[in-house]
GUDODO-5893 format. One record per residue (C-alpha): x, y, z; residue in one letter; residue number from 1. Coordinates in Angstrom, 3 decimals. Last residue first. Layout:
BEGIN
<fiba px="X" py="Y" pz="Z" type="A" seq="NUM"/>
...
END
This chain:
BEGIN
<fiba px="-5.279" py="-44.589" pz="-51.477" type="X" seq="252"/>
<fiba px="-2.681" py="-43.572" pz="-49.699" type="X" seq="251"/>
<fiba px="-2.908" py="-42.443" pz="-45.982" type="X" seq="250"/>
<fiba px="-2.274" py="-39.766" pz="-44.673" type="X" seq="249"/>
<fiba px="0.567" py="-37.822" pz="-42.766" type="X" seq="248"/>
<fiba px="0.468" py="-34.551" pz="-41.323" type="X" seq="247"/>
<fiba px="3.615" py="-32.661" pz="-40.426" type="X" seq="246"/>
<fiba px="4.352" py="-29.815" pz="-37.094" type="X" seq="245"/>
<fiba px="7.511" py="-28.261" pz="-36.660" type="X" seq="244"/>
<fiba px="9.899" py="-26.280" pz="-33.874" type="X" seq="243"/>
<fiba px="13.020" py="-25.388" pz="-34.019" type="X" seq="242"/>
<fiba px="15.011" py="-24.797" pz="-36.950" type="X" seq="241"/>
<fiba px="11.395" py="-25.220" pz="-38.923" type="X" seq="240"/>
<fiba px="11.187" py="-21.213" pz="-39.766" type="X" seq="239"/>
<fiba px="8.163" py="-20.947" pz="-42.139" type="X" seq="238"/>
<fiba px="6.280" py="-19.681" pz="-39.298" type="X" seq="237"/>
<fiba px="2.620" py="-20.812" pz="-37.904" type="X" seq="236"/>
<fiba px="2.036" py="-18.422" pz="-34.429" type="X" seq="235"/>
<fiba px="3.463" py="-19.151" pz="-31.273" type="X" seq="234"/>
<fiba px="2.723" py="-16.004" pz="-28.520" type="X" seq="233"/>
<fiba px="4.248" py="-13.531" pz="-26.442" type="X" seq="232"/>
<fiba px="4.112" py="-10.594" pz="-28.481" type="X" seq="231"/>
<fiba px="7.353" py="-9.135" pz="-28.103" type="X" seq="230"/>
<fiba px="8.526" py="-13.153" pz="-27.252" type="X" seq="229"/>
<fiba px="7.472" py="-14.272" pz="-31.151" type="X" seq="228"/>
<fiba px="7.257" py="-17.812" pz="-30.506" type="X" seq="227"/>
<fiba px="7.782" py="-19.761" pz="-34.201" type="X" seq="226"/>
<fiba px="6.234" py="-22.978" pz="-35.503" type="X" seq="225"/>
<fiba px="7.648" py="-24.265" pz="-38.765" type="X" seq="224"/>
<fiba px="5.501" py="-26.329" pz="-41.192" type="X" seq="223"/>
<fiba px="6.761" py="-29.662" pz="-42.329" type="X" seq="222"/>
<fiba px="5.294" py="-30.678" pz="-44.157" type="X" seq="221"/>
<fiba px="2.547" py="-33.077" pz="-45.697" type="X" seq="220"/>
<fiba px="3.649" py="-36.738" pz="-45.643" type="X" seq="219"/>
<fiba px="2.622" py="-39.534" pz="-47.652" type="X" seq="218"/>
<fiba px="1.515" py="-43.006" pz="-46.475" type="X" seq="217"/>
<fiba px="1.555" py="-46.515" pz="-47.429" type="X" seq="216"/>
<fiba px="4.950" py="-47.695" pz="-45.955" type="X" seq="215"/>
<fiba px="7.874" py="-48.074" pz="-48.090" type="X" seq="214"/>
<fiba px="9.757" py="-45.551" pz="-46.392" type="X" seq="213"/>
<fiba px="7.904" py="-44.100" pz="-43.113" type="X" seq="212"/>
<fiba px="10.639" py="-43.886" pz="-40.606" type="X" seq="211"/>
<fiba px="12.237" py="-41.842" pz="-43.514" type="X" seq="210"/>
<fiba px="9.705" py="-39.547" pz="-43.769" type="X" seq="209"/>
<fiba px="10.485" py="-38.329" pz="-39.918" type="X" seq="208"/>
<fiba px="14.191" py="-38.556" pz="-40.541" type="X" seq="207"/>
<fiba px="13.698" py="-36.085" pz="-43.060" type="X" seq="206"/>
<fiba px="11.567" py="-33.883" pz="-40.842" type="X" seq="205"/>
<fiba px="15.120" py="-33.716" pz="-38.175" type="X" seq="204"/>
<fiba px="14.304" py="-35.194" pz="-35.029" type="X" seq="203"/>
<fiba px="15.028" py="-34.586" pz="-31.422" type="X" seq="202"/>
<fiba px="15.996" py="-37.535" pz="-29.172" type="X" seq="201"/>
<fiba px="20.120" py="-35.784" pz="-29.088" type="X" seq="200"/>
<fiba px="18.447" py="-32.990" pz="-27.756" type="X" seq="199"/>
<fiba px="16.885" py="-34.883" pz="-24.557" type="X" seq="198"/>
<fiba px="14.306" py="-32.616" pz="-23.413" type="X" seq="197"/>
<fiba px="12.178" py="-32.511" pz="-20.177" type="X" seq="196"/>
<fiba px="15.910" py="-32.622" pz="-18.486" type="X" seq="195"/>
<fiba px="15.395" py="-29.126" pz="-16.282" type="X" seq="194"/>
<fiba px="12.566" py="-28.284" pz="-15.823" type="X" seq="193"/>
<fiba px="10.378" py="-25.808" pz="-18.387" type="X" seq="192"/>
<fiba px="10.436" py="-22.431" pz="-18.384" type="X" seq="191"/>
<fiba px="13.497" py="-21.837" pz="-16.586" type="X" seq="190"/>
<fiba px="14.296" py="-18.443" pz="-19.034" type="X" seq="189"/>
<fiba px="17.759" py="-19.552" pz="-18.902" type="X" seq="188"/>
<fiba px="18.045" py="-23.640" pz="-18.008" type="X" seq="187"/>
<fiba px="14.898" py="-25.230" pz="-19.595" type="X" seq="186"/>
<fiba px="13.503" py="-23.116" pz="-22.121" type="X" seq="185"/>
<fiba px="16.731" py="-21.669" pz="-22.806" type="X" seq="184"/>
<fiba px="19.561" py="-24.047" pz="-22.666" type="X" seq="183"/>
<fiba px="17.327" py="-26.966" pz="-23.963" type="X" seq="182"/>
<fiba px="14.636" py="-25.968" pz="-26.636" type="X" seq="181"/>
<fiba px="16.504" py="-22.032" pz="-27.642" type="X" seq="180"/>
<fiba px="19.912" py="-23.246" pz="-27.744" type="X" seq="179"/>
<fiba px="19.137" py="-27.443" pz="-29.014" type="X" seq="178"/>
<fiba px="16.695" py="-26.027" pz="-31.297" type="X" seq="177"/>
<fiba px="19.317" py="-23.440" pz="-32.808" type="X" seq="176"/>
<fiba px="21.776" py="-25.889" pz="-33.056" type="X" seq="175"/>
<fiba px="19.456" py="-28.597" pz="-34.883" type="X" seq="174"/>
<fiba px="17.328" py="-31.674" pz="-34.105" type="X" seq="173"/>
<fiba px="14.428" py="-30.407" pz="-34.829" type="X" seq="172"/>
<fiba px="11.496" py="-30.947" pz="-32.215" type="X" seq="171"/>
<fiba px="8.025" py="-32.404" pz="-32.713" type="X" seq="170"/>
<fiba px="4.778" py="-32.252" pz="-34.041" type="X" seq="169"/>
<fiba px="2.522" py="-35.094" pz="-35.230" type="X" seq="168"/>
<fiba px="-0.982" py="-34.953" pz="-37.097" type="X" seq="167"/>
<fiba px="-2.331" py="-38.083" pz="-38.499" type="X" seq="166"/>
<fiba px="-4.776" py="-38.118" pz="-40.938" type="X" seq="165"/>
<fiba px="-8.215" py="-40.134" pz="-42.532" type="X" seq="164"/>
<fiba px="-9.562" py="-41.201" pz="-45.499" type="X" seq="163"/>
<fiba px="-8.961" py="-44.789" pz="-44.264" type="X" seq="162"/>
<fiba px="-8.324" py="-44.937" pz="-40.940" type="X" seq="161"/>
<fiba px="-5.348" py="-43.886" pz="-39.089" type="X" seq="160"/>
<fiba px="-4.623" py="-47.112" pz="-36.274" type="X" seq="159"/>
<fiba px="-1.536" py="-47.935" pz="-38.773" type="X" seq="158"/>
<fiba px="0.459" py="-44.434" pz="-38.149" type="X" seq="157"/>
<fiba px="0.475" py="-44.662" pz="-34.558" type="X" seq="156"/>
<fiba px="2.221" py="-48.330" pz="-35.041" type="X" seq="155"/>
<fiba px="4.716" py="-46.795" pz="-37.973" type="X" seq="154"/>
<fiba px="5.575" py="-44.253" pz="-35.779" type="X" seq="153"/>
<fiba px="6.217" py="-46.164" pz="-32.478" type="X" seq="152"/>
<fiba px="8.776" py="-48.328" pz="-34.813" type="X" seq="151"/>
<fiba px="10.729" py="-45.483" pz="-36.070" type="X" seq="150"/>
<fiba px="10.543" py="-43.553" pz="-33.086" type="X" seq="149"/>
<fiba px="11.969" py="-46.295" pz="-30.758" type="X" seq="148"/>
<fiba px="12.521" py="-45.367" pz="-27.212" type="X" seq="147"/>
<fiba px="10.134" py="-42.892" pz="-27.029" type="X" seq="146"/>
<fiba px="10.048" py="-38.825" pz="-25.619" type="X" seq="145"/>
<fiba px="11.298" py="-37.600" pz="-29.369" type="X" seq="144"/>
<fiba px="7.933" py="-38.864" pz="-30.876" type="X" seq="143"/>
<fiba px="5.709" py="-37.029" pz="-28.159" type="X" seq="142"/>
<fiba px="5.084" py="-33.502" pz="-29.034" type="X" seq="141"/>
<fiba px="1.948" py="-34.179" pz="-30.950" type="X" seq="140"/>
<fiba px="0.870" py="-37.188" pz="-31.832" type="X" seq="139"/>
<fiba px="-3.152" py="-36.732" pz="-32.453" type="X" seq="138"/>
<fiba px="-4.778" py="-39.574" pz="-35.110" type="X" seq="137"/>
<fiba px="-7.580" py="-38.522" pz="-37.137" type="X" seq="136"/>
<fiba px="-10.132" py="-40.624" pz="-38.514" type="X" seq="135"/>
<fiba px="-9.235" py="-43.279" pz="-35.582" type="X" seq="134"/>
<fiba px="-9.256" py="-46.991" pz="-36.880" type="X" seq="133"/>
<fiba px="-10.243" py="-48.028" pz="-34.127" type="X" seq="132"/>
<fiba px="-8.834" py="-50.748" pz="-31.689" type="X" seq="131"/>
<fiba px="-7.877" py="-54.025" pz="-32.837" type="X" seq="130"/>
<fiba px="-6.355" py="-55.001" pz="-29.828" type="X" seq="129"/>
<fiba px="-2.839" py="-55.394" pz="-30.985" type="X" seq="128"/>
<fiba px="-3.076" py="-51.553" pz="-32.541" type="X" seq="127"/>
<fiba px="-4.304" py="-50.051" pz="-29.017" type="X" seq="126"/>
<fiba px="-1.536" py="-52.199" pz="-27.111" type="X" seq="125"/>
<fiba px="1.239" py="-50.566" pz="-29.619" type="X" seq="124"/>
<fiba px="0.041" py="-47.137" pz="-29.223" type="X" seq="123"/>
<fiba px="0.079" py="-47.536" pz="-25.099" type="X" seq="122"/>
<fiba px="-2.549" py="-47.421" pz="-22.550" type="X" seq="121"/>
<fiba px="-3.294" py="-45.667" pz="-19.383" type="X" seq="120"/>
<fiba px="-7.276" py="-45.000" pz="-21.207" type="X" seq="119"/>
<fiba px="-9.559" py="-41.936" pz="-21.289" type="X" seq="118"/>
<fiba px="-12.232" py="-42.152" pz="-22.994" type="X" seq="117"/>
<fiba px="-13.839" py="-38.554" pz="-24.059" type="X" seq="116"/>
<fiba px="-17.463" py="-38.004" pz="-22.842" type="X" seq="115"/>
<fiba px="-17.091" py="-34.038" pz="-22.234" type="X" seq="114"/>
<fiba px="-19.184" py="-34.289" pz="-18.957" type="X" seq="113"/>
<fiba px="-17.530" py="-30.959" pz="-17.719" type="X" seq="112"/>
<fiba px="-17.139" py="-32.419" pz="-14.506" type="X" seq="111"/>
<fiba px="-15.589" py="-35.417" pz="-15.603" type="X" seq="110"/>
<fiba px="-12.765" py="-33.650" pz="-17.590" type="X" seq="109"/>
<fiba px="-10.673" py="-32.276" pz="-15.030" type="X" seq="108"/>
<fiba px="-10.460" py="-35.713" pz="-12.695" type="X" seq="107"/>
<fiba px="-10.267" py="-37.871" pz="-16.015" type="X" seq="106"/>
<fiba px="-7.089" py="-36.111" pz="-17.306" type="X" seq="105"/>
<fiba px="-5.634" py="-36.381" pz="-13.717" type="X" seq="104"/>
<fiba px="-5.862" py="-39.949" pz="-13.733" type="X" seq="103"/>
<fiba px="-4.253" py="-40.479" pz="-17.159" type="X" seq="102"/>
<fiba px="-1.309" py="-38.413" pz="-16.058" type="X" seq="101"/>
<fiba px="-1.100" py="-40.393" pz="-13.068" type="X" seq="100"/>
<fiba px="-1.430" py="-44.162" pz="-14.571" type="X" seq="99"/>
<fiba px="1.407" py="-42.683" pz="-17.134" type="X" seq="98"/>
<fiba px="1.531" py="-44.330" pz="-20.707" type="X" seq="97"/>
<fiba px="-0.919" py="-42.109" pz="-21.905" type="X" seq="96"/>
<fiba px="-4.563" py="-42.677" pz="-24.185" type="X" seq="95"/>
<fiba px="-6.910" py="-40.228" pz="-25.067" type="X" seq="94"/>
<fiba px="-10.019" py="-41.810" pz="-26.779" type="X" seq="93"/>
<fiba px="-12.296" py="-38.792" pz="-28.448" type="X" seq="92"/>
<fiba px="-15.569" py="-38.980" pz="-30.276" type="X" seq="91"/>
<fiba px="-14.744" py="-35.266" pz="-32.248" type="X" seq="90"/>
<fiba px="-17.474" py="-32.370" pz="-31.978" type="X" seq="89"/>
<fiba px="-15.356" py="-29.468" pz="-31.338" type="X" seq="88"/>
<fiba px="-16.004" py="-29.668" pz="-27.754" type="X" seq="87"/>
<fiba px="-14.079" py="-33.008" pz="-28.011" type="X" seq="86"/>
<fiba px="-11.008" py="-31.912" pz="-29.736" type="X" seq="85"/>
<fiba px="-11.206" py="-28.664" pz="-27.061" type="X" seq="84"/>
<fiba px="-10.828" py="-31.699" pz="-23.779" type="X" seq="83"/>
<fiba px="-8.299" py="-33.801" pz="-25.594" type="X" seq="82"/>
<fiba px="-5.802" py="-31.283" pz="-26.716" type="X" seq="81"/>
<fiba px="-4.714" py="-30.208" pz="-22.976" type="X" seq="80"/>
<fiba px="-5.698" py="-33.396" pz="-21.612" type="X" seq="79"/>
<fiba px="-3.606" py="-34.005" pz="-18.766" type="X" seq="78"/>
<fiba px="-1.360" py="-36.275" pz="-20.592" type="X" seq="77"/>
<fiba px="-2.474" py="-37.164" pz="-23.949" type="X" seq="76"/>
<fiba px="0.316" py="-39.398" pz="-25.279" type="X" seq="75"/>
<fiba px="-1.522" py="-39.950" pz="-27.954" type="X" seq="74"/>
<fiba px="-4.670" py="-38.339" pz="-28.737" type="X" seq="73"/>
<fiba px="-6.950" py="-40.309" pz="-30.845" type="X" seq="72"/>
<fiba px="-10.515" py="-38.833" pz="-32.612" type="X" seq="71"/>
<fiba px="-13.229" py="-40.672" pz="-34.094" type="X" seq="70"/>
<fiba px="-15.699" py="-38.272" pz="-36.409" type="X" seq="69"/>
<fiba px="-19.095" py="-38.107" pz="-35.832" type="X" seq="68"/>
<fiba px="-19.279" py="-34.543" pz="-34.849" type="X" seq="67"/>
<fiba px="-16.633" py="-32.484" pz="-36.484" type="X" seq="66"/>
<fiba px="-18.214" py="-29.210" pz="-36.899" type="X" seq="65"/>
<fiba px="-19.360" py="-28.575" pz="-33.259" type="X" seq="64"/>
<fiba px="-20.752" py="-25.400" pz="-32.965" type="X" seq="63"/>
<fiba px="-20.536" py="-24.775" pz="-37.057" type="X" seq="62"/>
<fiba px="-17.762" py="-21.581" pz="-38.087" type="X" seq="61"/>
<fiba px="-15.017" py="-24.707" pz="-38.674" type="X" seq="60"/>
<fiba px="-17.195" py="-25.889" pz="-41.717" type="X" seq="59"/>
<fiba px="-16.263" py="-29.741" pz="-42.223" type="X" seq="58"/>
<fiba px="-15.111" py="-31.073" pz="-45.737" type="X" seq="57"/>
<fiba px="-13.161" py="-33.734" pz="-44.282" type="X" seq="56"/>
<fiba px="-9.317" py="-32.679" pz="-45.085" type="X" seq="55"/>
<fiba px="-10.517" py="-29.388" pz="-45.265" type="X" seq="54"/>
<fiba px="-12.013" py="-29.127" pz="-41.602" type="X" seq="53"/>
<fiba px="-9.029" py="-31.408" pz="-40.373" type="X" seq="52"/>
<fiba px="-6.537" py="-28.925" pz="-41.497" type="X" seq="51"/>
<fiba px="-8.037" py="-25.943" pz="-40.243" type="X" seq="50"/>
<fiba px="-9.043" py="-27.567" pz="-36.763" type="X" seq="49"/>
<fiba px="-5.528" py="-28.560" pz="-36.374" type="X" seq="48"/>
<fiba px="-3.688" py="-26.158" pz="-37.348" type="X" seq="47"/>
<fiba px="-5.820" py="-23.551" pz="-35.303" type="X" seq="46"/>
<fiba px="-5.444" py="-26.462" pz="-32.121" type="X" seq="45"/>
<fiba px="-1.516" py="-26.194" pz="-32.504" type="X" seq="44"/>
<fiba px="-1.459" py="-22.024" pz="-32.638" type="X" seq="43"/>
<fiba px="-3.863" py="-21.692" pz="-29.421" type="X" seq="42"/>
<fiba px="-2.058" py="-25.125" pz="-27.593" type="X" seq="41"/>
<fiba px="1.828" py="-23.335" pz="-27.455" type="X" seq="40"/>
<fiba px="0.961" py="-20.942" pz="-24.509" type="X" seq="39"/>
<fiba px="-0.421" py="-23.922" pz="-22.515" type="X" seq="38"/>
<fiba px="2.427" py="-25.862" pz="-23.806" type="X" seq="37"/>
<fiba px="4.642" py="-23.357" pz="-22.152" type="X" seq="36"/>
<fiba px="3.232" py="-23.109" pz="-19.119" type="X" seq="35"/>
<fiba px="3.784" py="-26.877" pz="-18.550" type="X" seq="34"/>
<fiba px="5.404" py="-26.274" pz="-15.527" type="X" seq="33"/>
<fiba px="2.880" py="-23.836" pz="-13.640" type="X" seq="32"/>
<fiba px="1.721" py="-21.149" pz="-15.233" type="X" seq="31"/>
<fiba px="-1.116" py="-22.426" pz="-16.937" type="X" seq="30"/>
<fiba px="-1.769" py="-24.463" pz="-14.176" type="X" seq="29"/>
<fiba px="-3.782" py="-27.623" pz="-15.699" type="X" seq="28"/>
<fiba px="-0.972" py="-30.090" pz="-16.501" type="X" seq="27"/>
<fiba px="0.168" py="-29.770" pz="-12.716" type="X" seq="26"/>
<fiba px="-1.174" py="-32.532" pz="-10.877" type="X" seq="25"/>
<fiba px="0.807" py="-35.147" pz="-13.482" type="X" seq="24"/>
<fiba px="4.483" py="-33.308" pz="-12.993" type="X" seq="23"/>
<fiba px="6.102" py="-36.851" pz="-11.546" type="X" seq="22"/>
<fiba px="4.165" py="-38.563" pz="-13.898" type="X" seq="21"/>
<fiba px="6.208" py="-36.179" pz="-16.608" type="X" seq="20"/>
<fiba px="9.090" py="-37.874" pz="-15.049" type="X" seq="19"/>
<fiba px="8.311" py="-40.936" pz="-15.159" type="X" seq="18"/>
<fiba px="7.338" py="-41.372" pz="-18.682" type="X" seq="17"/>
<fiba px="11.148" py="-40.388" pz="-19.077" type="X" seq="16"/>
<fiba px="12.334" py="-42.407" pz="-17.632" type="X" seq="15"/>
<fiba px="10.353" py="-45.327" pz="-18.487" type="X" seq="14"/>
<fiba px="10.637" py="-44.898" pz="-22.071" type="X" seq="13"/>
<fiba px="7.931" py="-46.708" pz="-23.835" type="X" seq="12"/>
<fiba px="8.402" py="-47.680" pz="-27.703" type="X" seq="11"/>
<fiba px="8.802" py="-51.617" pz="-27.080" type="X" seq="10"/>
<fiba px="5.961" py="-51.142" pz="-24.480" type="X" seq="9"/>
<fiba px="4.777" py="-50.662" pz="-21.115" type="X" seq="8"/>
<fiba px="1.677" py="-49.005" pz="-18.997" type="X" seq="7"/>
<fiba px="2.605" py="-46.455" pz="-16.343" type="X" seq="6"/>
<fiba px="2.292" py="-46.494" pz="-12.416" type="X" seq="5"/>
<fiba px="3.902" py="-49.219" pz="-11.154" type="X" seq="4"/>
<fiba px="7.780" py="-47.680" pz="-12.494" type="X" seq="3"/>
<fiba px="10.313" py="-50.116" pz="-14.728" type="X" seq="2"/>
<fiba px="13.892" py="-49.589" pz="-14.641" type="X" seq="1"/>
END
């Protein structure tokens, strides 16, 4: 089934890029639907900014300490991660495969003039066009939303530049992901609707390096993300039963 409003792909899943279209108004109300990601950004964006600052030397205490470095968020959505990448200082593109999602990004980041280029656009139509290389590369909590991990991975993976990383998080494929992720988050504590996670899409870090065999890049990871529900907040865990984040860079 194929929907007007979302570019295509051998990685796309119409299904479920439909449904988050479905959702596309609501990426901005923190306690709307995507809630939890707005609860989830603080600890991803500290990873990320720490990460990046000593992968390029940068000093994270400077107002914007990655200026002149190229930035790619894929599968942006509303722009959660676009809109503080670019007040750090990064040139951002963020590209989705939903029209609506896309549209909605652009509506909340045009009056904050934040420059970043946003594009309905797909990994695979980026690479075929020659576009970038991106110093750092954003695919985070996308992988186990495609139809073909290995093969989207390997494409996000080849628009890194030289020098530069990729950062990707994602969801173990586990018991304990599948009762906190699924029954939870989706059907117990309701904070996320119901079907926004196919367990049997999750992936386990070794099937992660594994997509890359024999392809010239190592991977850093994974490191665990935990929610602490006294304190209501994620914070960087060695606990990757759930969730996990891993960098990847190139060789050479």
């Amino acid at each position: 089934m194929t929907h007007p409003d979302q570019a295509t792909g051998s990685s796309i899943d119409p299904d479920e890029v439909a449904r988050f279209s479905a959702l596309a108004e609501k990426w901005w109300d923190a306690k709307g639907e995507f809630a939890p990601l707005h609860k989830f950004n603080p600890v991803r964006l500290g990873f990320i900014r720490d990460r990046a600052a000593e992968r390029f030397g940068r000093d994270v205490k400077a107002r914007r300490p990655f200026e002149g470095l190229k930035l790619l968020d894929i599968g942006c959505g509303g722009g959660l991660l676009s809109e503080p990448m670019a007040r750090l200082g990064f040139q951002v593109t963020g590209v989705d495969a939903s029209a609506r999602n896309i549209g909605t990004a652009k509506a909340h980041a045009e009056p904050q003039a934040l420059g970043i280029d946003y594009r309905c656009d797909t990994a695979e139509v980026l690479l075929a066009e020659g576009a970038g290389p991106f110093d750092v590369v954003l695919n985070m909590e996308v992988i186990e939303h495609v139809a073909d991990p290995r093969e989207y991975l390997r494409t996000c993976a080849h628009l890194v530049a030289p020098g530069g990383m990729m950062f990707l998080a994602t969801l173990n494929r586990t018991p304990q992901a599948f009762a906190l992720a699924v029954v939870g988050a989706e059907y117990v504590l309701r904070w996320l609707p119901r079907g926004t996670h196919d367990w049997k899409k999750f992936l386990k870090p070794e099937e992660i390096r594994g997509f890359l065999a024999g392809q010239p890049f190592d991977l850093q990871g994974p490191f665990g993300v935990a929610y602490n529900p006294l304190a209501d907040r994620w914070s960087l865990s060695s606990d990757t039963q759930v969730n996990y984040m891993m960098t990847v860079t190139p060789r050479g």
